[in-house]
ZAROZA-406516 format. One record per residue: x negated, y, z of N, C-alpha, C, O in turn. Coordinates in steps of 0.1 Angstrom, whole numbers, plus 2048, in hexadecimal, padded with zeros to 3 digits. Example, Ala and Ser with C-alpha at 12.3 -4.5 7.8 and 13.67 -1.06 7.14 Angstrom:
77C7C784E7857D384E77C7DF84E7727DF855/7807EA8477777F584777F80084F77A80B850/
***
This chain:
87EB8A766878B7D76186CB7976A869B6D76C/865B8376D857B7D77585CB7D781858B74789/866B8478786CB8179686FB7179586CB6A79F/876B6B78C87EB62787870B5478886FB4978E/865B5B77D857B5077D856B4B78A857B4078F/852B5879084CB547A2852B4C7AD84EB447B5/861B517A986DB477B4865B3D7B185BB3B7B7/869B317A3869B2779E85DB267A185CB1A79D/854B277A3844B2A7A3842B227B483EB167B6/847B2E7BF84AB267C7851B1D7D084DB1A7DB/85BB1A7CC866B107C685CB047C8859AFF7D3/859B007BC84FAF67B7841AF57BF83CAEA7BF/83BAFF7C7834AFD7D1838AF67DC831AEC7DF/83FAF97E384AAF37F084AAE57ED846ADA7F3/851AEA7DD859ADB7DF84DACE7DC84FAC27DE/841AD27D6833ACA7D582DAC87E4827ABE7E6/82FACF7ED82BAD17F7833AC880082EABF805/83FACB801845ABF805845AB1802842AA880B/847AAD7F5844A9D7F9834A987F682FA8D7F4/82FAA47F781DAA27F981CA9D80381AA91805/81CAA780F818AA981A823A9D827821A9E833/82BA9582382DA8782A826A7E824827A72828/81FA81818815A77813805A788167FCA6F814/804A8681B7F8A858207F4A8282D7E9A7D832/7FDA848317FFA7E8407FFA6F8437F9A6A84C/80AA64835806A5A83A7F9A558347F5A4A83A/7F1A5A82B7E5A578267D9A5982C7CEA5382B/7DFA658367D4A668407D6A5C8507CEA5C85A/7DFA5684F7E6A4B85C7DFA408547D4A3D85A/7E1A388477DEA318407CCA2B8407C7A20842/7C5A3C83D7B7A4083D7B8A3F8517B2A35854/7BAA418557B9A448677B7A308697ADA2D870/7BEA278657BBA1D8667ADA108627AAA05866/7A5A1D855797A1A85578FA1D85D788A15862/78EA2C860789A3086B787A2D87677CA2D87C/798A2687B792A2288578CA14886786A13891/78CA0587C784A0187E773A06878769A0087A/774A0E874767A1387375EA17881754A10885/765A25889764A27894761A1B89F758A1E8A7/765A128A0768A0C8A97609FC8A77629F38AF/7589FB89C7529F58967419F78997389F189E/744A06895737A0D897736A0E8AD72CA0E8B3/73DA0E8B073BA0C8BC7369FF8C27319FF8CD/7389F68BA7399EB8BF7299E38BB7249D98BF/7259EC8B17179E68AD7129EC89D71B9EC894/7049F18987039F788B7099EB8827129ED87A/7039DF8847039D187E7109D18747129D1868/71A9D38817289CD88272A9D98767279D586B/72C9E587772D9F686F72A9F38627339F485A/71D9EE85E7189ED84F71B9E084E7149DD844/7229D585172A9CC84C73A9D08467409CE83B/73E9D885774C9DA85374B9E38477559E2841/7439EC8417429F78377449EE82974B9F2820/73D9E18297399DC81E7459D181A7489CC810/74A9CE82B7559C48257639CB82176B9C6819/7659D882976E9DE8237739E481377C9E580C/7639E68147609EC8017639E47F976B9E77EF/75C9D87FD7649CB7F17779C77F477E9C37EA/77D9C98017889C88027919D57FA79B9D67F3/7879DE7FD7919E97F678E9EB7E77989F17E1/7849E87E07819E57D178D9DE7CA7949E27C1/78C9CF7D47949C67D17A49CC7CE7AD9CA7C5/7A59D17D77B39D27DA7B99E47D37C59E97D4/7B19E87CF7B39F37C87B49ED7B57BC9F37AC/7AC9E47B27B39DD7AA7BE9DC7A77C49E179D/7C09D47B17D09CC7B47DB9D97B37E59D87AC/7D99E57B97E19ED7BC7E89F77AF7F49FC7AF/7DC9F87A37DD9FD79B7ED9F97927F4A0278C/7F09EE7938039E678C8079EF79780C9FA794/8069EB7A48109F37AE813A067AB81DA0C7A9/805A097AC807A1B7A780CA1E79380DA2978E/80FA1078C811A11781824A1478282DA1977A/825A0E78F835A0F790837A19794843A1A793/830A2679A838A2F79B83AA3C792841A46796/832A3B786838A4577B842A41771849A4876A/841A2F77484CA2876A85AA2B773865A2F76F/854A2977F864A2A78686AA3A78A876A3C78C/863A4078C863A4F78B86DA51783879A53785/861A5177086DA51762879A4E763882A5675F/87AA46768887A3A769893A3F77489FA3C773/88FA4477C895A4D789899A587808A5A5877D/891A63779892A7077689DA6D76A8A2A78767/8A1A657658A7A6075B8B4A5675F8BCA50759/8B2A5876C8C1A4F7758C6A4376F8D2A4076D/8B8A3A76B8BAA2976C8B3A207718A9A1B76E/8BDA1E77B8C1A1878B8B6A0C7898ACA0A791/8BCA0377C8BB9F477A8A79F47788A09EC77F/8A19FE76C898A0376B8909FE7768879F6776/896A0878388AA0C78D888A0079287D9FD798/8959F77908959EB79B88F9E279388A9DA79B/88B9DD7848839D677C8739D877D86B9CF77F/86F9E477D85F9E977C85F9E478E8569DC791/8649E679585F9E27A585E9D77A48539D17A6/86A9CF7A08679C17A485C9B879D8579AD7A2/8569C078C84A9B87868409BE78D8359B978C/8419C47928369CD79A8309C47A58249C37A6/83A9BC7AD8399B57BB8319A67B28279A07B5/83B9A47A68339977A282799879E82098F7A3/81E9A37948119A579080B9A879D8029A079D/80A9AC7A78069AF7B48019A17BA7F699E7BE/80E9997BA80C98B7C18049827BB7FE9797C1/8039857AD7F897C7A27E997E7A57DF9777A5/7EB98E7A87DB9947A87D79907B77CC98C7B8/7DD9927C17DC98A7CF7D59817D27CA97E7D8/7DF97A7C97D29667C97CB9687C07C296C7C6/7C99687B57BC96A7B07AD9727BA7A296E7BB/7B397D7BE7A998A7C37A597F7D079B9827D6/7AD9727D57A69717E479A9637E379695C7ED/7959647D37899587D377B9657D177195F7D4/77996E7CF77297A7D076C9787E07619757E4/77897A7E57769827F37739747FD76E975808/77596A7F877595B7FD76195980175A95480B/76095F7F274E95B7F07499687F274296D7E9/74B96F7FA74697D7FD73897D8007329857FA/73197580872497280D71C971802712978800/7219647FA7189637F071A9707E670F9747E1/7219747E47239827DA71898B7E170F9917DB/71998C7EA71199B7F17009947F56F699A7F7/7029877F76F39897FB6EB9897E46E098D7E2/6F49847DA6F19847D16EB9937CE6E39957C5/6F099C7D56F19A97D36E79B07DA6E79BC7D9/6DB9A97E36D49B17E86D59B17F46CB9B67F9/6E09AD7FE6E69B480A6DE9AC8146D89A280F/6DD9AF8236D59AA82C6DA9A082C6E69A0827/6D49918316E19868346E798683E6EF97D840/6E49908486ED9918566F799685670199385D/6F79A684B7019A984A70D9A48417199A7843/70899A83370E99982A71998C83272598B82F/71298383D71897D84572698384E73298084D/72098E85672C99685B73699A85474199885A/7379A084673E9A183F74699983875199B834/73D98B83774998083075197A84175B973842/74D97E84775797985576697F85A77097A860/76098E85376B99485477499284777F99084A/77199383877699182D78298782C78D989827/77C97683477E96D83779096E83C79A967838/79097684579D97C8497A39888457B0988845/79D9948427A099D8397AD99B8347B899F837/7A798E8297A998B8187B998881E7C198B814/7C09858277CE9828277D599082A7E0992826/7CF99782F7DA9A982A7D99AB81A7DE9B5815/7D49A38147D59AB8027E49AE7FF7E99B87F9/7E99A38037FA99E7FF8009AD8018009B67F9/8079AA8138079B38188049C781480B9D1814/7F59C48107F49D580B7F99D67FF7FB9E17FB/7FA9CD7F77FA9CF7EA80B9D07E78129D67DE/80C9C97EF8219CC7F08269DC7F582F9E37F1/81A9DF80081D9EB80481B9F47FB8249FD7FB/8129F77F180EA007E7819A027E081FA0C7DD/81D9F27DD82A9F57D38379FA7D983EA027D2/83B9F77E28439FF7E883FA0B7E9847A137E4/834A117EE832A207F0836A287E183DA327E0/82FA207D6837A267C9844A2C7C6849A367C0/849A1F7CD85CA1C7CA862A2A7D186BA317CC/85BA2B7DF85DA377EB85FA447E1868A4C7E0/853A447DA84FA4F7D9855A537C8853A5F7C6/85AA4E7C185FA507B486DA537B6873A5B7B0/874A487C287EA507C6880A5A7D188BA5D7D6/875A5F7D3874A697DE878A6A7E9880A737EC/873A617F1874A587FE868A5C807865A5480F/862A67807854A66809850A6181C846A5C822/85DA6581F85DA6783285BA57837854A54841/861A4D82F85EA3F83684FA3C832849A3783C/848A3E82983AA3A825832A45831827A41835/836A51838832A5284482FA4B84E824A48854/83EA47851840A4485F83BA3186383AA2B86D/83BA2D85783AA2385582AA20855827A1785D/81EA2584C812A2684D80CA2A860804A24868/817A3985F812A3D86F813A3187B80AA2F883/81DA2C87981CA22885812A1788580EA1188E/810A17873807A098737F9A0C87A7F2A06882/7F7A1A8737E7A2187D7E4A1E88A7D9A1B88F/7F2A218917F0A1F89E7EDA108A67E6A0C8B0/7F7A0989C7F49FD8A67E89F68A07E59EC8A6/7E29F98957D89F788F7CC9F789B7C79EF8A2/7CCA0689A7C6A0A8A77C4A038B57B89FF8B8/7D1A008BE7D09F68C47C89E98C47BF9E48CC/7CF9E78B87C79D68B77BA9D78B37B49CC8B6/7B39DF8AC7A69E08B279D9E48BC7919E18BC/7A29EA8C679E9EA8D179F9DE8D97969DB8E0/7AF9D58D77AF9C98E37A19BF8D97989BA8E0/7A19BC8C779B9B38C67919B58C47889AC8C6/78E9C08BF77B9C48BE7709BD8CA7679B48CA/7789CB8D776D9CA8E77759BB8EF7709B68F9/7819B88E97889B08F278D9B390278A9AD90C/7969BE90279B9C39077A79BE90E7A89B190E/7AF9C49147BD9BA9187BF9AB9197CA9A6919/7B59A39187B899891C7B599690E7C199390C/7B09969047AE98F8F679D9928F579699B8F8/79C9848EE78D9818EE78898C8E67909938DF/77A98F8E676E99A8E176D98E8D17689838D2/7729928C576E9938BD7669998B17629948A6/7659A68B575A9A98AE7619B289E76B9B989C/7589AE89575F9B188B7679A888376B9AA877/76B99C88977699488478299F88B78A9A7886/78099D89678E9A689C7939B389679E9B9896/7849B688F78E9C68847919C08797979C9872/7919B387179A9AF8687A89AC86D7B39B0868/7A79A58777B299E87A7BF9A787F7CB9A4881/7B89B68837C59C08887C49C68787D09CA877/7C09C78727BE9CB8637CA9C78607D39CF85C/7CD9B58617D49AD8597E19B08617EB9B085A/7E29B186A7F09B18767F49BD8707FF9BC86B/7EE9CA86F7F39D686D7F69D98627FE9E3860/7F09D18577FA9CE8488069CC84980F9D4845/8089C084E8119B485081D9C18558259C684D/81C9C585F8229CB86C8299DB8668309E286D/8249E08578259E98508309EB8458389F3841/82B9DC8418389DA8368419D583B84C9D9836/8439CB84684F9CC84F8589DA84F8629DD849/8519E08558599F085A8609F184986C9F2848/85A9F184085A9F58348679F282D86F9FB828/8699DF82E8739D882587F9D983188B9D982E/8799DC83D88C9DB84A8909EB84289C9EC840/8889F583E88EA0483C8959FE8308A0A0382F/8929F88288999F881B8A59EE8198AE9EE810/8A19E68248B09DD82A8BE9E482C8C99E1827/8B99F183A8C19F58408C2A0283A8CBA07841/8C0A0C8308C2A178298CAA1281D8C7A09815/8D5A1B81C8E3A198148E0A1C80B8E3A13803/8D9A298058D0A2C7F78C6A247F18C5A247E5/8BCA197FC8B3A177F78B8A057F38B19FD7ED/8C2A047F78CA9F37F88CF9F37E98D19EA7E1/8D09FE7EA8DBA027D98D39FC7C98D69F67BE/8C6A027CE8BC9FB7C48B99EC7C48B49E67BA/8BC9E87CC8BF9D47CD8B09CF7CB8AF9C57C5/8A59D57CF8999D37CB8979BF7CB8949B97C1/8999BB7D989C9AC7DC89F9A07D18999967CD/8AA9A67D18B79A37CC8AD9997BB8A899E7B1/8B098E7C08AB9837B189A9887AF8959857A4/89598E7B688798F7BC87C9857B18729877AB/88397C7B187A96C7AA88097279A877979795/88597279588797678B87F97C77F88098877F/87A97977687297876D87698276287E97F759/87099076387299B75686899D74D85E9A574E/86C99574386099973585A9A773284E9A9731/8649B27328659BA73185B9C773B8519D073A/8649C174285F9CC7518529C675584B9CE75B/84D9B97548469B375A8389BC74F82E9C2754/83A9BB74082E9C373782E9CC7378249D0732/8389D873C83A9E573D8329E774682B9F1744/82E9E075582A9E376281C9E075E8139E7762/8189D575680D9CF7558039D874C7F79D874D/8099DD7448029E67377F99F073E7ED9EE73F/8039FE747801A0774D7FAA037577F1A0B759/7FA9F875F7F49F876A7E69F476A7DC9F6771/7E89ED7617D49E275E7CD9F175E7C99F5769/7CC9F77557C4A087547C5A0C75E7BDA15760/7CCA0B7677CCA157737C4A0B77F7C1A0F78B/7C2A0077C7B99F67847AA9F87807A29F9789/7A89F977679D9F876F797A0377078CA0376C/79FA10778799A1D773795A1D780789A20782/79FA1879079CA1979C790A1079C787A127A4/78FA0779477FA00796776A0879276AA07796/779A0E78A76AA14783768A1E79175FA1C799/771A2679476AA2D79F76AA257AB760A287B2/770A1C7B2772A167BE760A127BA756A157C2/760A0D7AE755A027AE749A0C7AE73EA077B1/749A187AC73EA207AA73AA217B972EA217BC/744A227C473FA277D373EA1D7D8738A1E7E3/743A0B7D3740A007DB7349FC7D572F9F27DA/728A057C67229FE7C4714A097CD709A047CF/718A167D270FA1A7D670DA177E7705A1D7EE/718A0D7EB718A067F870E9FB7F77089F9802/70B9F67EF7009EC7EC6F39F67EB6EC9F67F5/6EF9FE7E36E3A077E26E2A107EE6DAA197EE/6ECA0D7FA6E9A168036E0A0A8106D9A0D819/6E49FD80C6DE9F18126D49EC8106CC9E7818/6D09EF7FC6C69EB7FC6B79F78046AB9F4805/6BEA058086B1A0B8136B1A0381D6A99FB821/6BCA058226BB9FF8316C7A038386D0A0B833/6C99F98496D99FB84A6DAA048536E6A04856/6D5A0D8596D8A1B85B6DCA278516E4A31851/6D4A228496D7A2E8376E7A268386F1A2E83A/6EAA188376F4A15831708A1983F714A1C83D/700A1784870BA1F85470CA2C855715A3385A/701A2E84E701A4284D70AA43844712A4D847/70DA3D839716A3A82D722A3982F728A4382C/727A31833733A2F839738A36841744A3983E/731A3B84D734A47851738A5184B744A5584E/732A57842732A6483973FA5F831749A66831/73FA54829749A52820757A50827761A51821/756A4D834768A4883A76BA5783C776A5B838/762A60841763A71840768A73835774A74835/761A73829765A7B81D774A7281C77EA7881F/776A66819783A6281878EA66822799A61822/78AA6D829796A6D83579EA7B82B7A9A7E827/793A8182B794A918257A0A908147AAA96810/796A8580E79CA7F8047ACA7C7FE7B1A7E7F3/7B3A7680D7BEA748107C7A7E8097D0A7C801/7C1A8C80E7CAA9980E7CEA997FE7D9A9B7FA/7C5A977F77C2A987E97C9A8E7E37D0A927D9/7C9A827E77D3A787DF7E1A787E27E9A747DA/7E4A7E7F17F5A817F07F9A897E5805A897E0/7EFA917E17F5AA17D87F6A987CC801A977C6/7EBA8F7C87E7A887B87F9A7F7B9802A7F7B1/7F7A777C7804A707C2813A747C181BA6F7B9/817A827CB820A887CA822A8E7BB82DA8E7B5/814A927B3818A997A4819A8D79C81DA8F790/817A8379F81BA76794828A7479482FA75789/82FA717A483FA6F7A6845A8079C84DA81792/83FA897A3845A9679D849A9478A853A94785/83FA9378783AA91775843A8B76F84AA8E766/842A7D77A84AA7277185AA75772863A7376A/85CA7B77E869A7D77B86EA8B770879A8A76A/865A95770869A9E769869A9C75586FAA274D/861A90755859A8B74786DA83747875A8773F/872A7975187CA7275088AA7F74B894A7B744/888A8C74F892A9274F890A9B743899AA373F/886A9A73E87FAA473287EAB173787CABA72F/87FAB474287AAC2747872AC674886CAC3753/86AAD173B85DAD273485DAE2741851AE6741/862AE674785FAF375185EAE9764858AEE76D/861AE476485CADC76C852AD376D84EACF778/84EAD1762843AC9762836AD276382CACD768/835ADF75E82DAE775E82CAEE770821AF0777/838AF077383DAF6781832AE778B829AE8793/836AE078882DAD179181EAD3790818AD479A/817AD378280FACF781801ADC7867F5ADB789/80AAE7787807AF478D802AF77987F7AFD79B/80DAF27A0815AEC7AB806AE37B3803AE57BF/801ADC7AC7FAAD47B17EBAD47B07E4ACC7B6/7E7ADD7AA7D7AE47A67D6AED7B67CEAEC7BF/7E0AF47B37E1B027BB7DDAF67CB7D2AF57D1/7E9AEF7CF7E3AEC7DD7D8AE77DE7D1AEC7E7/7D2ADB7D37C6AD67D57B7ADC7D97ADAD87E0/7BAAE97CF7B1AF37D47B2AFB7E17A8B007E5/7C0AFB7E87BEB027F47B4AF67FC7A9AF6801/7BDAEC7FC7B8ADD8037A7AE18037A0AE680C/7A2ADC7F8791ADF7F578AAE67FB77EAE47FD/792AF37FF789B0180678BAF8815781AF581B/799AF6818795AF0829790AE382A791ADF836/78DADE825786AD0826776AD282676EACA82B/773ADC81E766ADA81975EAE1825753ADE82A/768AEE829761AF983475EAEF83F754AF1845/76AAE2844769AD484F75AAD384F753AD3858/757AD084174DAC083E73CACA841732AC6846/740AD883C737AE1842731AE484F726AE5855/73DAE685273BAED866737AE286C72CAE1871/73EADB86E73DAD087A735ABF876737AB687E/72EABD86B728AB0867728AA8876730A9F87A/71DAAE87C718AA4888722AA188E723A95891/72BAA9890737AA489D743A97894749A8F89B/745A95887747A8C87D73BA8188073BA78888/734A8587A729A7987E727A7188A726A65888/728A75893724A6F8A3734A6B8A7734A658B1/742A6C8A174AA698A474BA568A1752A4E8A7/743A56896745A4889273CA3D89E73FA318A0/730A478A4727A3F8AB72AA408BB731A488C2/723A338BE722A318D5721A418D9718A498D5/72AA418E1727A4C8E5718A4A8EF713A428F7/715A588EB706A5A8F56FCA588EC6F0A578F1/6FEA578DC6F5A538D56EDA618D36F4A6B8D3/6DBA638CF6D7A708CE6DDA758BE6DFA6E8B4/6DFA838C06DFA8A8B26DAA898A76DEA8989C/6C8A878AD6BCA898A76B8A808A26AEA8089B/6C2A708A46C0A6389C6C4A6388F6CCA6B88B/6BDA598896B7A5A87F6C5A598746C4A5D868/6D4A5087B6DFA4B8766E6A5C8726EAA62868/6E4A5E87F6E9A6C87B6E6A778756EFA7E870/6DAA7B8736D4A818696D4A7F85F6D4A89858/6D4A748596DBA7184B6E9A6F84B6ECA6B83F/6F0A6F851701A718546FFA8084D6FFA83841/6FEA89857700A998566FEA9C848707AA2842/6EFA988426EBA988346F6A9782C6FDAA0829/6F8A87828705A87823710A90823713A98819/715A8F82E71CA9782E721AA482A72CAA8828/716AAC82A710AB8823711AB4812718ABB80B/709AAB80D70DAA97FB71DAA57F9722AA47EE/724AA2807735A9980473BAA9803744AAB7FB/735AB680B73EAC180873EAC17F674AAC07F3/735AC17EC735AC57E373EABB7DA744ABF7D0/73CAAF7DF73FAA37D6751AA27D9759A9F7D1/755AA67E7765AA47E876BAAE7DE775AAB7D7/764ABA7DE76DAC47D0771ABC7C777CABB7C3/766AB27C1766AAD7AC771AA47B477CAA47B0/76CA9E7BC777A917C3783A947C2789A8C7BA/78BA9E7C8796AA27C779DAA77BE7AAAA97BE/793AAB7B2798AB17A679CAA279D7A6A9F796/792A9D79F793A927987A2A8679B7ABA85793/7A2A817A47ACA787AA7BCA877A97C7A817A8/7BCA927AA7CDA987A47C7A997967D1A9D791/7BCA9878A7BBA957827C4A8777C7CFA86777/7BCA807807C3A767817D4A757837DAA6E77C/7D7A7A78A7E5A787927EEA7A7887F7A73783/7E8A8D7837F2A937727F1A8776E7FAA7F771/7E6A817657ECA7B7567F1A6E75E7FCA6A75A/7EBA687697FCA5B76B80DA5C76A816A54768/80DA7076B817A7776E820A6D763829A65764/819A7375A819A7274981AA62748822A5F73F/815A5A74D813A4A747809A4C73F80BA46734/7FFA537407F4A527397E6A4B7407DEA51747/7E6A3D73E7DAA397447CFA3273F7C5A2F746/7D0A2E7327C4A2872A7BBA357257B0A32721/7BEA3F7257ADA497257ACA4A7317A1A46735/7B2A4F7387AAA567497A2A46748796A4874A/7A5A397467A0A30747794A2E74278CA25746/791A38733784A3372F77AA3D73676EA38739/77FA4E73977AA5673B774A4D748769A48747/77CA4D752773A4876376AA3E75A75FA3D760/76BA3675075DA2C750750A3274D745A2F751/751A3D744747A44743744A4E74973AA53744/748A54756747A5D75D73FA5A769735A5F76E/748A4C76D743A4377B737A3A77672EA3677E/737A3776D72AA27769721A2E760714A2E761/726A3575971CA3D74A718A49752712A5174B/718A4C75A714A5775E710A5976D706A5D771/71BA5577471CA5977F713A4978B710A4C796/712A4178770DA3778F6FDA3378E6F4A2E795/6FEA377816EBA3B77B6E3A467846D9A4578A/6EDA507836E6A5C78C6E4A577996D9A5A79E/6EDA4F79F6F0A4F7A86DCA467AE6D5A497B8/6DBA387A36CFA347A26C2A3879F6B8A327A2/6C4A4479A6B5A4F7936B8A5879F6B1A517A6/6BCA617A86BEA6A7B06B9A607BF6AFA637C6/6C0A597C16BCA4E7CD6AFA497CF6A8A4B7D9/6ACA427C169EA387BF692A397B8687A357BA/698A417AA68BA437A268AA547A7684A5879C/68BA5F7AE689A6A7B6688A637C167CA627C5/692A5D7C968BA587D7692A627DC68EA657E7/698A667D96A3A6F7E46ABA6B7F16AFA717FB/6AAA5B7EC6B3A4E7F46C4A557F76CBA5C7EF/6C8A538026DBA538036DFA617FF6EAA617F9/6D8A6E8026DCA797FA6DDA767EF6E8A737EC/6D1A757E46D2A717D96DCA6A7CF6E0A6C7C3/6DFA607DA6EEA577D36F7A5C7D36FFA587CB/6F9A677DC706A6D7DD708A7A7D5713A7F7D5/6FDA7F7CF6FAA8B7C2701A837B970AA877B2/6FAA757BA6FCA6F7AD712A717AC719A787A5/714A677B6720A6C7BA729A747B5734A737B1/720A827B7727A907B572AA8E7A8735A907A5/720A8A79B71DA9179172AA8A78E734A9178C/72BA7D78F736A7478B741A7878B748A7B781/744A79794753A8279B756A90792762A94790/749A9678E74CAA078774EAA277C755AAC778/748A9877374BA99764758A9376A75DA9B772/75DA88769768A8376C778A8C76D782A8A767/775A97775780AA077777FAAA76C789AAD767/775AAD769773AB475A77DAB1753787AB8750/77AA9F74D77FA9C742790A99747799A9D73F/792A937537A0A917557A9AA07537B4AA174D/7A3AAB7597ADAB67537ABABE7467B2AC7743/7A2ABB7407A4ABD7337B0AB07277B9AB271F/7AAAA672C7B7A9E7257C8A9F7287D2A9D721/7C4AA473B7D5AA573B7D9AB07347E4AAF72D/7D2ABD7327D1AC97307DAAC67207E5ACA71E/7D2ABF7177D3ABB7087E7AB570B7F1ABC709/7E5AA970F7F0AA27197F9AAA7167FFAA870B/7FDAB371E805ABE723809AC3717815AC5718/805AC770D805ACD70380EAC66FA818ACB6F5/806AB86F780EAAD6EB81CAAD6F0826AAD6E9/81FAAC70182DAA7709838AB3705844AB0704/832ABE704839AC770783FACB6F6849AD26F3/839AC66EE83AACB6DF845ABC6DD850ABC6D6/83EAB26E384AAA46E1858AAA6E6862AAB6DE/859AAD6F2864AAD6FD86DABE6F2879ABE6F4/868AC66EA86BAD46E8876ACC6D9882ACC6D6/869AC66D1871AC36C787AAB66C587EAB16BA/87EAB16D388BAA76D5880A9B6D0883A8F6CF/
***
């Protein structure tokens, strides 16, 4: 019998590992596409750096919003897979695409008045300017990403994980590209600046979900689902099923999105080297981040399908499954953010810049409190991941408000300003946040797990 535990034991590892690990990959191609307008941004000028930091934050606030219906579709559609109804998967996608398209236009009068939002906020006016220039064009990839999320769901509930690869990977690249020709103006295209890292931003959306909808055109399995097919079509049903689950999973990515876009403003109001030091440190810790949300989203698709099939030893086999890597992940990520800061840091900046400047010295700093703060991070976000497994999203929803605002964003203000700690300080505050946070998320799945398995035992 324990020969028997362990097979299944690692069984369930592999097979977590497997459709993890083409998701970490495209999350880190995905993440490789901030970077490099970050990188390349920061090359181009500090100015241009703590703009692009600040207009991104509000693009990705925004749009993590938005995305929350999209990631609502894939434990509904999961269920619905693990339970082999077809019609199901093809209802929750398609309300999925309409709540997405609602939240789209609404979300682009925000990003319209960006200047005035951010200089309301404290922000320099040179840079709150740079930022609404880029926003200005930004704001037309919302569509675009927010279509791609939901498809990445659809990928991934039916266990597709290799096109949400290859598909993100290519976008990196030519991402890549086009900010090199439009940033320095290269190849014969004019020097724009940080308009030009919106506008390959927007092409490399665009250019992503293409790859995305020709795979689901031309694959015989994925045609079968008729996702298209009466597209306009109006489901009462599917349309509040998607809307219920997903609002909480918006609200929850706000509370934390909003917690790190709100310490992008308190990192402005020191000054904009504190605030490029910031950005720096944080596209690092998110890059790292990546690794962690493939695992969170693989054990959602995992869950939901096992919850669809009532397989109460698989569901335990997953959720196992998924602690165990995160923790390997954490040991190698964290030893990275240890050894090598400076050489992270100075990657973002001109080359030839000194060590001993002042950007980078508070980079390394950071970086040093992001070793501690990526652990809670990572626990927290596959915290998270379990109870979506579940379709459990109105508590993880209350817990992040009091973890991230009640707790975690205050610190973030008393550690920074009333200590005077400045950008370390905010990012303690950071830590503490992240850490209750993962506390409470695996203690509720923990409870979770318990009620499911006593539901699922007694029919």
């Amino acid at each position: 019998m324990r020969i028997l535990r362990s097979s299944r034991r690692n069984g369930q590892l592999l097979a977590t590992l497997s459709l993890a690990f083409p998701l970490i990959l495209s999350h880190l191609a995905q993440m490789a596409t901030q970077l490099t307008d970050a990188i390349m941004l920061g090359w181009y000028g500090v100015a241009e750096l703590a703009a692009g930091v600040l207009g991104t934050m509000m693009f990705h606030v925004i749009f993590l919003v938005g995305s929350g219906f999209a990631m609502a579709v894939m434990p509904l559609a999961a269920t619905a897979e693990g339970a082999r109804d077809i019609a199901q998967v093809r209802r929750v996608v398609r309300m999925g695409f309409w709540i997405s398209m609602i939240f789209g236009i609404a979300a682009l009068i925000p990003m319209l008045y960006s200047e005035t939002i951010l200089l309301g906020l404290g922000q320099q006016p040179e840079i709150a300017e740079l930022a609404n220039w880029y926003l200005v064009i930004a704001m037309w990839g919302l569509f675009p990403a927010l279509t791609i999320m939901l498809l990445k769901s659809f990928f991934l509930a039916v266990i597709r994980p290799r096109i949400v690869l290859w598909s993100t990977g290519i976008g990196a690249v030519s991402n890549a590209l086009a900010d090199y020709a439009l940033i320095f103006g290269h190849w014969g295209f004019p020097e724009l600046g940080i308009e030009g890292a919106a506008i390959a931003s927007v092409s490399t959306q665009f250019f992503t979900l293409l790859i995305m909808v020709v795979y689901i055109r031309r694959d015989a399995i994925m045609r079968s689902y008729r996702l298209f097919t009466r597209i306009w079509r109006f489901d009462p049903s599917g349309f509040r099923s998607v809307f219920m689950l997903g609002w909480p999973i918006g609200a929850t990515l706000v509370a934390e999105t909003g917690m790190f876009g709100a310490t992008a403003l308190l990192m402005g109001w020191i000054d904009t080297e504190t605030l490029a030091a910031h950005g720096i440190a944080l596209n690092v810790a998110a890059f790292f981040f990546m690794i962690y949300l493939g695992f969170a989203n693989a054990s959602t698709a995992q869950l939901g399908r096992a919850v669809g099939a009532k397989d109460i030893d698989a569901f335990k086999g997953i959720a196992e499954a998924t602690v165990i890597w995160t923790l390997v992940s954490i040991v190698l990520t964290v030893t990275i953010l240890v050894t090598i800061p400076e050489t992270l840091v100075l990657a973002f900046l001109e080359a030839g810049t000194d060590p001993e400047s002042r950007i980078v010295r508070i980079g390394i700093t950071l970086l040093y409190v992001g070793a501690v703060f990526q652990a809670w991070d990572a626990l927290q976000v596959v915290g998270l991941g379990l109870l979506r497994g579940i379709s459990d999203t109105r508590g993880p929803m209350v817990i992040a408000a009091i973890s991230y605002w009640g707790i975690g964003f205050p610190m973030c203000y008393i550690l920074g300003f009333v200590f005077e700690f400045g950008g370390p300080g905010v990012w303690w505050g950071l830590t503490i946040g992240l850490g209750v946070a993962a506390i409470l998320f695996f203690a509720r799945f923990r409870r979770k797990t318990r009620d499911l398995e006593f539901s699922i035992e007694s029919g």
